[in-house]
N, C-alpha and C positions, 0 to 999 in steps of 0.2 A: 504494500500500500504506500502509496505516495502520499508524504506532506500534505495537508490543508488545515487552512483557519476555518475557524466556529465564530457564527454571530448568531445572537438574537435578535427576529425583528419586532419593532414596535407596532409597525403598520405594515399596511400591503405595499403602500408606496416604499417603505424603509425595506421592506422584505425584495422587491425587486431592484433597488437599487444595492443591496448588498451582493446577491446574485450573482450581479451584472452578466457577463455573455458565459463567463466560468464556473459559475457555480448550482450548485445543486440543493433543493427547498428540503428540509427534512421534518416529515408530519408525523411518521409513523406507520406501522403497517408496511413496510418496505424491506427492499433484500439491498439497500445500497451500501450496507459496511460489506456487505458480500460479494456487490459486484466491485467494489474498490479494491477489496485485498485480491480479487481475479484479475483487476487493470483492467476491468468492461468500463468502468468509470472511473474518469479522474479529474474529479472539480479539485478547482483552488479554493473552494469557499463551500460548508456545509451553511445554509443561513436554516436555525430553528422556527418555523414558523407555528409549531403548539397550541402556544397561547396567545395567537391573532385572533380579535374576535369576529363573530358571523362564518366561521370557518366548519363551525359542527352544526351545521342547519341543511337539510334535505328542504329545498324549494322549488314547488312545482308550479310550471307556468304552461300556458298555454300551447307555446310549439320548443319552449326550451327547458328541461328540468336542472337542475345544479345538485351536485353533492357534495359539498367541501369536506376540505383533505382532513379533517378531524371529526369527519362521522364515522360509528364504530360501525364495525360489520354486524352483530348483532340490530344496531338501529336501521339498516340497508334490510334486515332480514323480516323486520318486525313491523318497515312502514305499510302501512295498508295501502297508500296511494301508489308506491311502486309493483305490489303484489299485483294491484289493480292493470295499471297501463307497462309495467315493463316483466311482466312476471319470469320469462327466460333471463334478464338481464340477474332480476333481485335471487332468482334459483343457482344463479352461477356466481355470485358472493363468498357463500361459504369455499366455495374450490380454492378462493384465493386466499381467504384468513379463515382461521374457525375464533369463534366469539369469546373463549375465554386465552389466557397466553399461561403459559405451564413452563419455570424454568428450574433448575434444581433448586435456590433457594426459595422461590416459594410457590404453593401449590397454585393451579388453576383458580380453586376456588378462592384466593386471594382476591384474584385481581379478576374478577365477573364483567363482562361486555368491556372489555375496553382496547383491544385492537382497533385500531383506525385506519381507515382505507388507504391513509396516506397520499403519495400523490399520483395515486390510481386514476387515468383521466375519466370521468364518467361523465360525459356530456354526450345528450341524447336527445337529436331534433326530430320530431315528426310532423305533419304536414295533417 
């Protein structure tokens, strides 16, 4: 793994200008310490975006839905509005995260729904 700086962003404006054209957004729910120590990835700059807010809100709109990068997969499994209109999308969820995270020091049932999609692109236009 190669070298990079850590920033926290305050905002979305501060999170993209930290970024800039090298860097890589870190939400969670992601394999990017993995693709880094493989060389698939190599940003100069992790910018944590966590605790940005409006980021863990599933919004459904007319021909465009959003899922920001700190919605858990548990909440993608459990919305009814996506069960409703994307139901192959919200059924292929769990393939990517399962809802609880299980590490040796502490059990699954510690830490209950809280994998976040990270920065899984889920933008879904329909007509």
């Amino acid at each position: 793994m190669k070298p990079f700086q850590y920033a926290t962003a305050s905002s979305v404006a501060s999170a993209r200008e930290l970024a800039g054209a090298d860097g890589r957004f870190l939400a969670g729910g992601m394999d990017l310490l993995s693709e880094m120590k493989e060389y698939i990835a190599q940003p100069k700059i992790l910018v944590n975006i966590k605790a940005l807010p409006g980021l863990n809100k599933i919004e459904p709109g007319e021909k465009l839905w959003s899922i920001g990068a700190n919605v858990t997969v548990a909440e993608i499994e459990d919305h009814a509005g996506l069960k409703k209109m994307f139901p192959g999308r919200q059924q292929a969820v769990p393939k990517v995260g399962s809802r609880q995270i299980a590490t040796s020091e502490r059990s699954a049932a510690t830490w209950p729904n809280t994998r976040a999609v990270g920065t899984i692109a889920i933008v879904t236009r329909f007509v």
